[in-house]
C-alpha positions in Angstrom: -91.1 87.0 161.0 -87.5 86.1 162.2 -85.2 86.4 159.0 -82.0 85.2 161.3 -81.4 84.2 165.1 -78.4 83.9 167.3 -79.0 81.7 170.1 -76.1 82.0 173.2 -75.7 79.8 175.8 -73.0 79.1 178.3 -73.3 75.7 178.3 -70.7 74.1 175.6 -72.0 70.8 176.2 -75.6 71.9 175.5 -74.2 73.4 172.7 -72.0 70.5 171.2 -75.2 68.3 172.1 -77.5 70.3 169.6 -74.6 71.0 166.7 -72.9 67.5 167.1 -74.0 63.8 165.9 -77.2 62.7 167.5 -76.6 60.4 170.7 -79.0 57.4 170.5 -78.3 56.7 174.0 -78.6 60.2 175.9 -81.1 60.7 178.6 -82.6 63.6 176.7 -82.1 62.4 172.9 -85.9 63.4 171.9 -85.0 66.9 173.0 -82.1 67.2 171.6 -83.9 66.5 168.4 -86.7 68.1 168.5 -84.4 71.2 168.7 -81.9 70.0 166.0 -85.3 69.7 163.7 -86.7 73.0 164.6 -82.8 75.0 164.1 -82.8 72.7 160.7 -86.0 74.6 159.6 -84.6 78.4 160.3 -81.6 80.2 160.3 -80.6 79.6 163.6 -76.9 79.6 164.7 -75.7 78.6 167.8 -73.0 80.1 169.8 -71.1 79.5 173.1 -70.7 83.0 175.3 -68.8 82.8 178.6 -71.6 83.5 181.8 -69.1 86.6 182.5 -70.0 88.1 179.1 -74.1 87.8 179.3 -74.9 89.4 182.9 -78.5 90.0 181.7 -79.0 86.3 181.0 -77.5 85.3 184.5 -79.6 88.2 185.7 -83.1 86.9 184.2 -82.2 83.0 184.5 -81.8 83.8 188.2 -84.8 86.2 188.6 -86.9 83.3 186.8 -85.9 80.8 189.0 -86.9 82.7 192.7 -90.7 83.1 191.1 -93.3 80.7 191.2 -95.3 82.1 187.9 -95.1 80.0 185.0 -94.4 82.8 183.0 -93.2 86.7 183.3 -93.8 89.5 181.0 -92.3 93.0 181.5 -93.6 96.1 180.5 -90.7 97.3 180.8 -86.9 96.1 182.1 -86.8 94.9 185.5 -85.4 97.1 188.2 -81.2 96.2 188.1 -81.3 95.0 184.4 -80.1 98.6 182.9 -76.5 98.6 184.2 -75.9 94.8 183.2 -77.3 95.7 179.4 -75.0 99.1 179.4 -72.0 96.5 180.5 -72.6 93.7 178.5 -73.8 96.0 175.1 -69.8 97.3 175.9 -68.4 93.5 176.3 -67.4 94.4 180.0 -66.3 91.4 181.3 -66.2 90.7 185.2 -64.9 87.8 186.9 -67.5 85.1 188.7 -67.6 86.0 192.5 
């Protein structure tokens, strides 16, 4: 079992969505509380991270996004992950080309 979990994400209005008032009127509003109900029953916390400081997120998001499987499970880290974990392990920031 999880005892505590730190979610990041880069996107502050994502972020604001989940932590703030509920909006009867948004597009996704049953999303948005399904999540707020299942952070409510955990210790979740939710935190905003700049895309410069999580290269291993960007990494994966985009690796996800040029495969068509449903679903990908690694053995072990995919090739060009290492160096992005070293620099983002150190809080190495670099700028957005």
């Amino acid at each position: 079992a999880i005892d505590e979990l730190v979610c990041y994400s880069d996107s502050l209005l994502c972020i604001n969505l989940i932590k703030g008032p509920i909006v009867k009127y948004h597009v996704y509003v049953v999303l948005i509380q399904d999540i707020k109900e299942l952070i409510s029953q955990s210790n979740v916390t939710l935190c905003h991270t700049l895309r410069e400081g999580n290269h291993c997120v960007d990494f994966l998001a985009k690796l996800g996004t040029s495969s068509d499987a449903d679903l990908l499970i690694y053995g072990t880290p995919p090739d060009g992950i290492l160096d992005l974990l070293r620099s983002d392990s150190s809080r190495t920031f670099f700028l957005r080309e």
